[in-house]
C-alpha positions as CSV (number, residue, x, y, z in Angstrom):
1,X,7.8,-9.8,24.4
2,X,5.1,-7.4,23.2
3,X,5.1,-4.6,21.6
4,X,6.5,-1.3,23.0
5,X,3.8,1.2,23.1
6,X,4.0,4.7,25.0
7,X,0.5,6.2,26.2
8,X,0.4,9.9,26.2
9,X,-2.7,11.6,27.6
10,X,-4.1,14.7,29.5
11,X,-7.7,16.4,30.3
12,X,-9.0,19.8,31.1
13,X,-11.8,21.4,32.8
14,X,-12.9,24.9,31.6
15,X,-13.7,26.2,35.0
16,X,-12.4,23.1,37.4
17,X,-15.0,21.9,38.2
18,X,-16.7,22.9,34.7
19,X,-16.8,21.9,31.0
20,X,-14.4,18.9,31.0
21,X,-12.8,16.5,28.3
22,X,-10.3,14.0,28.2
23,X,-7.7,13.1,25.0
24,X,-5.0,10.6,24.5
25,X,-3.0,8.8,22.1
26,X,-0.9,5.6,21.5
27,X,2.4,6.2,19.6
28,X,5.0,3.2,18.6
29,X,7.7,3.1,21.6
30,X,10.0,2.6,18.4
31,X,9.0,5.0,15.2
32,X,6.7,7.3,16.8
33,X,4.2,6.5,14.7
34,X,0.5,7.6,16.1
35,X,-1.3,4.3,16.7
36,X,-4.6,5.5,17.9
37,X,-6.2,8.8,19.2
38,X,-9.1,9.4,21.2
39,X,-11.4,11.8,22.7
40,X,-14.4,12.5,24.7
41,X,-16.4,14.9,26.8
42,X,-17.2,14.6,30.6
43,X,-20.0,17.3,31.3
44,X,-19.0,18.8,34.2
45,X,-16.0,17.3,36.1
46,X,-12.6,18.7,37.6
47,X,-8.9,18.6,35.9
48,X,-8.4,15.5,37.5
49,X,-11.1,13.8,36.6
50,X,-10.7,14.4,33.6
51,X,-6.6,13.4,33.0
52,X,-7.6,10.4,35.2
53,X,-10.5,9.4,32.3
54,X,-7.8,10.1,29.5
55,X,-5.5,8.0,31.1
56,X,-8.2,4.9,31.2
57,X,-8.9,5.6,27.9
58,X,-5.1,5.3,26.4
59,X,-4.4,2.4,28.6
60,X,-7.6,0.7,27.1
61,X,-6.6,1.4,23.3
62,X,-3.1,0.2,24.0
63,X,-4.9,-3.3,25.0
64,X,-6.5,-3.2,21.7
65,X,-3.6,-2.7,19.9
66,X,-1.8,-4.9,21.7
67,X,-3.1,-7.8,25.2
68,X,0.4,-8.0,26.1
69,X,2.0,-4.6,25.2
70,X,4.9,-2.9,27.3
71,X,2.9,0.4,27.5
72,X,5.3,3.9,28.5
73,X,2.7,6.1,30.3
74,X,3.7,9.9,29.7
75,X,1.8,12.9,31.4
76,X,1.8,16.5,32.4
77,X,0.0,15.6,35.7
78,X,2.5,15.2,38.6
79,X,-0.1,13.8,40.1
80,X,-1.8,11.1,38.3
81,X,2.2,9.9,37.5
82,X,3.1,10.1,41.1
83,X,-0.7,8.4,42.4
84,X,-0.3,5.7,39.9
85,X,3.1,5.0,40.6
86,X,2.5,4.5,44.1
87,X,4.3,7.3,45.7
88,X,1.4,9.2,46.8
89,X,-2.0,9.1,48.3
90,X,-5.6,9.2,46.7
91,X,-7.8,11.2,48.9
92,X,-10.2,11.8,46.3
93,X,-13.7,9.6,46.0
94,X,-14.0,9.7,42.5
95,X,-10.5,9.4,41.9
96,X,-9.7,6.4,43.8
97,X,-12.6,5.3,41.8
98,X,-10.7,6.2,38.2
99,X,-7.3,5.0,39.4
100,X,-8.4,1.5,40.4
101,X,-10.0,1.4,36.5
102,X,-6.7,2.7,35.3
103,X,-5.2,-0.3,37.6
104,X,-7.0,-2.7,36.3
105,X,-6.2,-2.2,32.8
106,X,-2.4,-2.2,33.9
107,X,-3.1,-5.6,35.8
108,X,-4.9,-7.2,32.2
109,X,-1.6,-5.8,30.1
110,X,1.0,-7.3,33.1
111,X,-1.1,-10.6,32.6
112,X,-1.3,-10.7,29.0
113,X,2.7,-11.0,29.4
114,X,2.7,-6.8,29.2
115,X,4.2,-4.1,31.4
116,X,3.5,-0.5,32.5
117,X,5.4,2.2,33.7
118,X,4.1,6.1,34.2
119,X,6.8,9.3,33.2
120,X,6.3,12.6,33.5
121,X,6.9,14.8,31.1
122,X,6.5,19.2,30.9
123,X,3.1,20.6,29.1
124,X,4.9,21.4,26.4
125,X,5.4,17.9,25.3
126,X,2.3,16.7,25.4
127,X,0.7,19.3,23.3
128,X,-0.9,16.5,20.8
129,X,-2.8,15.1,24.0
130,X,-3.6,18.3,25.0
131,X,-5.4,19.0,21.9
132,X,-7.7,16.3,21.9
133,X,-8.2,16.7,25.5
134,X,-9.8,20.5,23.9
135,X,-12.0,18.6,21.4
136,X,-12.7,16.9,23.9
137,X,-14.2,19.8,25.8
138,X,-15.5,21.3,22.5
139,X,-17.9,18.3,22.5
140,X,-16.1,15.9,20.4
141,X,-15.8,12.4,20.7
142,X,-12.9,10.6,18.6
143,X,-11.7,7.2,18.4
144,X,-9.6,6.4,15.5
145,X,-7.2,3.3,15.3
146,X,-5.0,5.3,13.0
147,X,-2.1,2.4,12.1
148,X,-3.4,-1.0,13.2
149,X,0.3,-1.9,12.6
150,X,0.8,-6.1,13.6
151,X,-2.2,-6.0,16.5
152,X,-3.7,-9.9,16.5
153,X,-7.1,-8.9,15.7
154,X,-6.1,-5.5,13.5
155,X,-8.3,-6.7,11.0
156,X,-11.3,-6.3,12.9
157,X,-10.3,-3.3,14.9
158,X,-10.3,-1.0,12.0
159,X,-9.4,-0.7,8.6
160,X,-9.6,2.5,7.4
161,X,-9.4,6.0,9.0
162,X,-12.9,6.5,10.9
163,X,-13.5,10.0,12.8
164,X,-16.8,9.7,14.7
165,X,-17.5,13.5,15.9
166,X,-21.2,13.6,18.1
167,X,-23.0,15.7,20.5
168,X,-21.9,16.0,23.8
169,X,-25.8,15.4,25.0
170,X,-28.0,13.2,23.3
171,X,-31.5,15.3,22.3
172,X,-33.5,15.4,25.1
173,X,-37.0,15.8,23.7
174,X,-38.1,14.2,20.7
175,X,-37.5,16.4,17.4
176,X,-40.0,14.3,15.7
177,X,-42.4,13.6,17.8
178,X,-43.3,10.6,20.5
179,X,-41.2,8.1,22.0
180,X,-38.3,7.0,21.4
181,X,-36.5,3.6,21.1
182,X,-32.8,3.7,21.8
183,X,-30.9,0.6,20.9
184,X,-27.2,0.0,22.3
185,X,-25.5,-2.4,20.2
186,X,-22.7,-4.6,21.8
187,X,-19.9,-6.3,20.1
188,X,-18.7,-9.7,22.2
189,X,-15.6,-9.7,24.1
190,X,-12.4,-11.9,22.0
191,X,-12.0,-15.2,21.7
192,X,-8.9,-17.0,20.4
193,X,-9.8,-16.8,17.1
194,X,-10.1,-13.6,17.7
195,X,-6.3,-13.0,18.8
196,X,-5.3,-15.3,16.1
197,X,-7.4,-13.6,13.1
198,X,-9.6,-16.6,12.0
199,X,-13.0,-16.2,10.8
200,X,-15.7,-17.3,13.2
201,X,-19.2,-17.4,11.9
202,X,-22.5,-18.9,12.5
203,X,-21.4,-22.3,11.0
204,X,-18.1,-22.5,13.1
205,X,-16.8,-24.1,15.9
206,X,-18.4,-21.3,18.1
207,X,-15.4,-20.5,20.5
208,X,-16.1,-19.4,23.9
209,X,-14.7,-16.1,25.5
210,X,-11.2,-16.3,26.1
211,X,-9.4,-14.3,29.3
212,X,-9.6,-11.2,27.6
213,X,-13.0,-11.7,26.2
214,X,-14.2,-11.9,29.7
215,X,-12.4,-9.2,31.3
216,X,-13.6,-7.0,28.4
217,X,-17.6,-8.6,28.8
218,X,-17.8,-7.2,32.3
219,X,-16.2,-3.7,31.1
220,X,-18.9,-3.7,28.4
221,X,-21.9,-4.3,31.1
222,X,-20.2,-1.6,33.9
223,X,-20.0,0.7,30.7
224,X,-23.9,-0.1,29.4
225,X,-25.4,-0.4,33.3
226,X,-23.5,3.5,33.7
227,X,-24.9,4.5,30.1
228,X,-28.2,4.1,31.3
229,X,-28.2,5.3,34.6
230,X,-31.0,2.6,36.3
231,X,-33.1,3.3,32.8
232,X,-35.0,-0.1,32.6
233,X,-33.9,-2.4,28.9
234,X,-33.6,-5.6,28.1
235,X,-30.9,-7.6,26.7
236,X,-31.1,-10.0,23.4
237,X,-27.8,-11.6,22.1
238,X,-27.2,-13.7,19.3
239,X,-26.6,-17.8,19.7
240,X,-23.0,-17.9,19.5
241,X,-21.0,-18.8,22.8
242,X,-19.1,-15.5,22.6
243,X,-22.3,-13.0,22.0
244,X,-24.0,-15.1,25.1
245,X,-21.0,-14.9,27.6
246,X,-20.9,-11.0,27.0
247,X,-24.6,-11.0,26.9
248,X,-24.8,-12.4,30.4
249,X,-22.2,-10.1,31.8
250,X,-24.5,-7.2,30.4
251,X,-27.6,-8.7,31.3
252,X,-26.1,-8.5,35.1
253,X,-24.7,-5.6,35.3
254,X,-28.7,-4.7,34.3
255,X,-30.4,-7.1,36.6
256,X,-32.1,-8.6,33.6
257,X,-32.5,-11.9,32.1
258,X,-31.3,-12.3,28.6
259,X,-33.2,-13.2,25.8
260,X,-31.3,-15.5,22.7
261,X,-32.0,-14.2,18.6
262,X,-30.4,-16.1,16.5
263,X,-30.5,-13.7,13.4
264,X,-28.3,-11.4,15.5
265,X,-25.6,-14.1,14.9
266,X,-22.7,-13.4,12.8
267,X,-21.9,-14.2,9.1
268,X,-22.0,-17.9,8.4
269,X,-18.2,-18.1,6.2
270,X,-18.8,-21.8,5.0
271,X,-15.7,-23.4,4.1
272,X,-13.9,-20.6,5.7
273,X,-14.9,-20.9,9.2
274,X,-12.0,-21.1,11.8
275,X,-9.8,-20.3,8.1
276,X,-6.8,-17.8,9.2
277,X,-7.3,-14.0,7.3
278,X,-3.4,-13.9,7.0
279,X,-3.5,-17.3,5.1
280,X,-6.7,-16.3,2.9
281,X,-5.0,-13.1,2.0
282,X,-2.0,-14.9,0.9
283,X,-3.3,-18.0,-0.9
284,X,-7.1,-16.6,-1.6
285,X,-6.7,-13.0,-2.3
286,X,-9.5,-12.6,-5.2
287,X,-11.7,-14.8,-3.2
288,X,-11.2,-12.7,-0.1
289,X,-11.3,-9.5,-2.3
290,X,-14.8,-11.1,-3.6
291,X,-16.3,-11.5,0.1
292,X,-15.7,-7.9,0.6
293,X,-16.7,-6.5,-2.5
294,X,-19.7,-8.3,-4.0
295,X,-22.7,-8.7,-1.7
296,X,-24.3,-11.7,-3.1
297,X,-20.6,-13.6,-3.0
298,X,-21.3,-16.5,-0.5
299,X,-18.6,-19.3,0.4
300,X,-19.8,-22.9,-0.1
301,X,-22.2,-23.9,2.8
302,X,-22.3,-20.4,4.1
303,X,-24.1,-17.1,3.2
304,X,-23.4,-13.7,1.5
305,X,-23.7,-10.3,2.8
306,X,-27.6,-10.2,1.2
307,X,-28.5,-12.9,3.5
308,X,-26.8,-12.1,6.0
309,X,-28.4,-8.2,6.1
310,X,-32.4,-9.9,5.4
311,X,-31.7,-12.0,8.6
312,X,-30.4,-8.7,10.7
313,X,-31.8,-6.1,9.7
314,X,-35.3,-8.3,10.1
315,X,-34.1,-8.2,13.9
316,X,-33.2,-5.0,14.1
317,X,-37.0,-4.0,13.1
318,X,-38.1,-6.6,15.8
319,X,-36.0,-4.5,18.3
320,X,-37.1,-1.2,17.4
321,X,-40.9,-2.1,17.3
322,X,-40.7,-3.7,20.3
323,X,-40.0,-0.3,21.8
324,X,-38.0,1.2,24.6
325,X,-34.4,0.5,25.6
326,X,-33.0,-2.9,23.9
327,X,-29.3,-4.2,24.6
328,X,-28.4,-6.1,21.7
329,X,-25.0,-8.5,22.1
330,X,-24.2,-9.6,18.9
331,X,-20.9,-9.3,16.1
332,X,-18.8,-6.8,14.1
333,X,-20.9,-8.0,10.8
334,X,-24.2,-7.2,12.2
335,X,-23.6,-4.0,13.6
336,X,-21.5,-3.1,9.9
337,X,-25.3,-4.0,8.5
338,X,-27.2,-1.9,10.7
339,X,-24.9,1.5,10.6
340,X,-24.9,1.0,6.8
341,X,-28.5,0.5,6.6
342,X,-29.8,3.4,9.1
343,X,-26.4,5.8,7.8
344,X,-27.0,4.8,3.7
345,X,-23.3,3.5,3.3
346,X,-22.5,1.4,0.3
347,X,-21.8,-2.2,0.6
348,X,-17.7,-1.2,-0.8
349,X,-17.1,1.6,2.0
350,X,-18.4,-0.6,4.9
351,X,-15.4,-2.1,5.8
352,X,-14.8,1.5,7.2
353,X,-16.4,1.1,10.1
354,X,-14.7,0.0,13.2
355,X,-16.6,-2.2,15.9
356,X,-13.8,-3.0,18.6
357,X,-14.5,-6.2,21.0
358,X,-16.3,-5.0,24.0
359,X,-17.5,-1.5,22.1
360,X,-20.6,-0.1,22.3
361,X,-22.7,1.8,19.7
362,X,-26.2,3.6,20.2
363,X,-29.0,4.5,17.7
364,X,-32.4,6.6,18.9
365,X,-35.2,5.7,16.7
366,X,-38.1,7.8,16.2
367,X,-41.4,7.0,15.8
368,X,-41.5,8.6,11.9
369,X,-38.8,6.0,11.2
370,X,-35.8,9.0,11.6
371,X,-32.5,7.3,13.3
372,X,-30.1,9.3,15.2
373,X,-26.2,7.2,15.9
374,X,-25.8,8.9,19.1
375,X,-22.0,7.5,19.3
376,X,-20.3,4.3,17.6
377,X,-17.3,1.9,18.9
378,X,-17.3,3.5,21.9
379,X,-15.4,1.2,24.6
């Protein structure tokens, strides 16, 4: 059985249609506890449009938390409860459109070994939703994974508290002058190492995408192909199985070939490759305290953090000089390098930032060498 999760989640539109944002949360079915919370803004959309997009976005963080969760859905919206259970019709284009995204999410938890049922509940209930869904339509976009709890891949969900509050609008003219580059970083779908917390780096076996993997690949290139809206790009991934399965998804969603860079690939562990966290923090703790702590630390036969940042960020330069829109495929490591470069965060707070599988992260690079991170582990 999996873990019992309830959803709550709700939208608003200042005007309807007008200003619209969506906000959710995951609690534990069994303590309450908040698990995750979320929020974003639509631009203009209608009330439900925007409950609809809240909904998506709590059913997709429950997958995070957990593939094969028995996920309580509980809303003000009569209804998005009553269209999603069934008992009612979807006139609505853009609607039909939402609900078979929210469907499909509900089909990945049922087939993970999940469930999903949809409550309603009064407004007054669901007043924590109902805030976010206002910062939300303030202009804020959250995603934190608050209590990673016993998730299978916690570890590389999140660690520590992140709030990541940006523009609703990315600039639209240049502040500093010329082009710019914009850069979306993807992180690859799971694998089974993944689900069962083992390192996987450059050295590895190299495991392939997994179910999930590829059901969250082809979520990452609708989500990319919708960022930019027909804008022409190009896609490089790293050489590892996983970073060219997602790659490829991307890269068709785009209508593009991919390209292969093999210093976008992730951390090479050594001796640890394939090696179980769980067991490393159990029987390896100051080993595993040193990997995260000291930069220059490297595991026999593989590479520290120092080599592994000359090898990226040398890539990420490639990217950026090359101009333009670049996809980039690659692992939760790499992207950690390039945030902490471009943001100046110390090697001993990076572990704060949160990459999800299947997230997406943008940068705009101008031609003075100023970065804006227009949004990170967005999914």
């Amino acid at each position: 059985m999996g873990r019992a999760l309830v959803v709550e989640a709700d939208g608003g539109s200042r005007g309807n249609p007008g200003v619209a944002g969506w906000g959710a949360l995951v609690r534990d079915a069994s303590t309450g506890a908040v698990l995750w919370e979320g929020a974003a803004p639509l631009g203009k959309a209608s009330n439900n449009v925007a409950e609809y997009s809240g909904l998506i976005a709590g059913l997709g963080a429950a997958l995070r938390i957990d593939p094969g969760a028995d996920v309580e859905v509980r809303m003000d919206s009569k209804l998005v409860i009553e269209q999603m259970a069934g008992r009612w019709k979807i006139k609505h284009e853009d609607m039909r459109r939402l609900a078979l995204q929210a469907r499909d999410l509900c089909a990945e938890l049922s087939r993970g070994g999940g469930s999903v049922s949809f409550s309603w509940m009064p407004r007054e209930k669901n007043k924590a939703a109902d805030a976010l869904s206002n910062d939300g339509m303030d202009g804020r976009t959250i995603d934190r994974m608050l209590h990673a709890g016993d998730s299978p891949d916690s570890h590389e969900v999140v660690e520590e508290l992140v709030e990541e509050v940006v523009d609703p609008e990315p600039a639209t003219a240049p502040p500093h002058g010329g082009d710019v580059t914009r850069v979306v970083l993807v992180r690859h779908g799971v694998t089974d190492f993944t689900a069962q917390a083992r390192l996987d780096g450059r050295g590895g076996s190299d495991p392939a995408l997994n179910d999930t993997g590829r059901s969250q690949a082809a979520r990452a290139g609708r989500a990319v192909a919708h960022l930019l809206a027909g804008a022409p790009a190009r896609v490089v991934t790293s050489s590892l199985a996983r970073a060219v399965q997602t790659g490829a998804a991307v890269a068709e969603a785009l209508g593009v070939d991919p390209e292969v860079d093999a210093d976008w690939d992730e951390q090479d562990f050594g001796d640890w490759d394939g090696a179980s966290v769980h067991d490393l923090a159990r029987d390896a703790a100051q080993e595993l305290a040193a990997l995260r702590a000291d930069p220059a630390y490297a595991r026999p036969g593989g590479e520290s953090h120092e080599q592994l940042k000359t090898r990226v960020l040398a890539a990420f330069r490639r990217v950026v000089d090359a101009g333009g829109t670049t996809v980039v495929v690659c692992h939760r490591k790499p992207i950690m390098v390039v945030l902490a470069e471009v943001l100046g965060i110390p090697h001993d707070k990076v572990w704060r930032l949160a990459a999800a599988p299947g997230s997406l992260t943008a940068l705009e690079v101008w031609p003075d060498g100023t970065v804006s991170v227009a949004f990170t582990n967005r999914t």
